[in-house]
C-alpha positions in Angstrom: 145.4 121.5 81.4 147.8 121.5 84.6 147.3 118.5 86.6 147.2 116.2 83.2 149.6 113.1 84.2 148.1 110.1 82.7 150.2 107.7 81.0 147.7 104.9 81.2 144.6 104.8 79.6 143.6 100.9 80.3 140.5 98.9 82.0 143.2 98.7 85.3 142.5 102.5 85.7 139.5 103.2 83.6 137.4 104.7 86.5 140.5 106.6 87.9 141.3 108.3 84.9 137.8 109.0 83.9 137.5 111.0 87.3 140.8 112.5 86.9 139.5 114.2 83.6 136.4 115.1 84.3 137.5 116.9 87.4 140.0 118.7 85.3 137.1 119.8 82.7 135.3 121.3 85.9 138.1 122.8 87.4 139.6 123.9 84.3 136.2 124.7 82.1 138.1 122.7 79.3 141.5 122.7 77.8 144.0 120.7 76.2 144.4 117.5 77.3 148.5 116.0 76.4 147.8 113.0 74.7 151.4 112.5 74.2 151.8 111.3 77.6 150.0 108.1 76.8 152.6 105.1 77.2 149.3 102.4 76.5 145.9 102.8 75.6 143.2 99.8 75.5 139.5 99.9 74.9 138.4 101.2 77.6 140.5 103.7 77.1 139.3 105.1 74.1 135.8 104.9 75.5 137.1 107.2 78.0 138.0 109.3 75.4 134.9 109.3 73.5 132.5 109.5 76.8 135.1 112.5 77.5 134.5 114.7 74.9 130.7 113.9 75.0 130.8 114.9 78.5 132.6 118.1 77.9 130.2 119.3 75.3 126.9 118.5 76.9 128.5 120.7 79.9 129.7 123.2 77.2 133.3 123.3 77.9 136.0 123.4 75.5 137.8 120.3 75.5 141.2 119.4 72.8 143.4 116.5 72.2 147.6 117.6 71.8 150.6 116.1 71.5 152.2 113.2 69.3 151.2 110.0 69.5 153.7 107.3 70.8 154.2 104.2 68.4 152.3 101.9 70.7 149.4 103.9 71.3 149.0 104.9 67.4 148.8 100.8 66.7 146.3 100.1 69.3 144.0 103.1 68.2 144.4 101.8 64.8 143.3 98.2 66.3 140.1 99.7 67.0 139.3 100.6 63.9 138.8 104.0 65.2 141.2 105.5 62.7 144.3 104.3 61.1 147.7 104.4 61.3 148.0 108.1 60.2 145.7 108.4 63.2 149.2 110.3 65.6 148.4 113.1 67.2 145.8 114.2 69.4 144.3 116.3 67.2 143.6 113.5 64.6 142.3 111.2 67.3 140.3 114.0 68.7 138.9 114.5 64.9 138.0 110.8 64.3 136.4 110.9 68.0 134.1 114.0 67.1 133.5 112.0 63.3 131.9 109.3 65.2 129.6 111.5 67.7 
């Protein structure tokens, strides 16, 4: 997805990035979405990520997650319990998210 910038995915810029994405799934109709551009994650974050997805596929658009991981972002998605440490790339984030909807 052009325009997909976001290095921070924290409560600071929660409603900011929300919008960001969402505008990009309705200008876009969907996409891949860089996850290895993350530098920090908290979460609120990851609820971004989950309501993301949820939102992209009650409007029926095709939303993925790419890219590696960084180190810090892998630990603090494994803080969550979301998935563990083996949890690096987008795609496996994006697989855990989809597990849990």
């Amino acid at each position: 997805m052009k325009g997909n910038n976001v290095t921070s995915l924290t409560i600071d810029r929660a409603g900011e990035s929300r919008e960001l994405y969402l505008a990009l799934i309705e200008k876009d109709k969907g996409g891949a979405i860089d996850l290895g551009l993350l530098a920090e994650i908290d979460l609120a974050g990851i609820q971004i990520l989950v309501a993301l997805i949820r939102d992209a596929t009650a409007r029926k658009r095709d939303i993925r997650f790419t890219g590696a991981l960084r180190a810090e972002v892998t630990y603090r998605v494994a803080l969550s319990g979301l998935c563990g440490p083996e949890c690096a790339t987008g795609e496996q984030l994006e697989s855990a998210i989809r597990a849990l909807l």
